[in-house]
C-alpha positions as a Markdown table, in Angstrom:
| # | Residue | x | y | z |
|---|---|---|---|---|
| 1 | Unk | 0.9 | -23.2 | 14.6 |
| 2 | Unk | 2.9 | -20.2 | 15.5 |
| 3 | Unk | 1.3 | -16.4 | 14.4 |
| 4 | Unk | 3.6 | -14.6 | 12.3 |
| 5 | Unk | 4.0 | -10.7 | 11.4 |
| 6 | Unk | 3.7 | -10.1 | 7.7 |
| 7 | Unk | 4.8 | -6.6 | 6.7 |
| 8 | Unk | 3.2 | -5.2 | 3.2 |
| 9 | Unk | 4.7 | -2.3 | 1.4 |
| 10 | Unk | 3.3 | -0.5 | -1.3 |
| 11 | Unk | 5.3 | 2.2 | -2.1 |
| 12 | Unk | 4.0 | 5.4 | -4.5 |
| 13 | Unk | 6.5 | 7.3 | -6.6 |
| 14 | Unk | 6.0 | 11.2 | -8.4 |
| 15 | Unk | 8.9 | 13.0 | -10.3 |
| 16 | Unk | 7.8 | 16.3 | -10.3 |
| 17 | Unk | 10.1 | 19.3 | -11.6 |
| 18 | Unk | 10.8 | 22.5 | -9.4 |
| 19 | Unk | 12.4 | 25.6 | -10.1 |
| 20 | Unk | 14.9 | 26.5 | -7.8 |
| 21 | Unk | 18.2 | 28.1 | -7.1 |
| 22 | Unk | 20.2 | 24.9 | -5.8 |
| 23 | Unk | 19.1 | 21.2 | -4.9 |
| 24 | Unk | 18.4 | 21.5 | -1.5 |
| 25 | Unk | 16.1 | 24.7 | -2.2 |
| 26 | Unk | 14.2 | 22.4 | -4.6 |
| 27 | Unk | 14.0 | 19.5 | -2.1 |
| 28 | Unk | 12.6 | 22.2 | 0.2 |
| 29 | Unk | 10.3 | 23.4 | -2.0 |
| 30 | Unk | 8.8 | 20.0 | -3.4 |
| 31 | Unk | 8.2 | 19.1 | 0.6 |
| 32 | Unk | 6.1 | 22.0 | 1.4 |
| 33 | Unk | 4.1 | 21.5 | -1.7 |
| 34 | Unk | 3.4 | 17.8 | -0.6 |
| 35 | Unk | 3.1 | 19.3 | 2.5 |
| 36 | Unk | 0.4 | 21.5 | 1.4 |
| 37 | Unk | -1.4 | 18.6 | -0.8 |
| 38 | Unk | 0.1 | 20.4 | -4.3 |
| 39 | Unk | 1.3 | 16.8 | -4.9 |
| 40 | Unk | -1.5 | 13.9 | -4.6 |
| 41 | Unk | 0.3 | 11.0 | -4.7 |
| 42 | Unk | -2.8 | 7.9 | -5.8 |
| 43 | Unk | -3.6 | 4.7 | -7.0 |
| 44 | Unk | -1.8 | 5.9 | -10.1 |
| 45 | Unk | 1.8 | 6.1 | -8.5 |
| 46 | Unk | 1.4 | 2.8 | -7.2 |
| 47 | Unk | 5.4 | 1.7 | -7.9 |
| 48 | Unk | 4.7 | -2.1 | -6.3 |
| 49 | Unk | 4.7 | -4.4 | -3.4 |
| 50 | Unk | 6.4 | -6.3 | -1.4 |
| 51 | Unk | 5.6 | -9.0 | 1.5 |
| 52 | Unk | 8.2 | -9.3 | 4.6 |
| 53 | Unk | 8.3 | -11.5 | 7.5 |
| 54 | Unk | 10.7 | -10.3 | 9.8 |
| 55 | Unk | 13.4 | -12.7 | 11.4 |
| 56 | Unk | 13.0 | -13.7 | 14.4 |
| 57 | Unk | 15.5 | -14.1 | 16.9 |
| 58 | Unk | 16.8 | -17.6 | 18.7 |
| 59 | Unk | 15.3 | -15.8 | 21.5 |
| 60 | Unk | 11.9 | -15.1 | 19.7 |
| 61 | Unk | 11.5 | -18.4 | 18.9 |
C-alpha cells in the first residue's frame, strides 16, 4: 500500500455591504474589518467541501 496526501477544503463565505467611495476603497475597508475581527466568519458560512488527492508525478511514483 502506498500513503497518499488527501487535501480537505472547507471553504466559508460572508457578503457583507460597505460604504465607500470606489470598489477598491470598499475592498480596503471590508479587509481591515476582518482584519480587526468586525467579520466572524463560523460554522454558519460553511459554503462546502471538497476532497483532493494531488497527482503525482512519473517521478513520484
Amino acid at each position: 500500500m502506498k500513503d497518499y496526501k488527501v487535501q480537505i477544503k472547507e471553504p466559508l463565505a460572508m457578503t457583507v455591504t460597505v460604504e465607500a467611495e470606489s470598489a477598491a476603497q470598499a475592498r480596503a475597508i471590508a479587509e481591515q474589518r476582518y482584519k480587526d475581527s468586525v467579520y466572524i466568519l463560523d460554522a454558519d458560512h460553511f459554503k462546502g467541501v471538497t476532497f483532493t488527492v494531488p497527482v503525482r508525478s512519473e517521478r513520484d511514483r
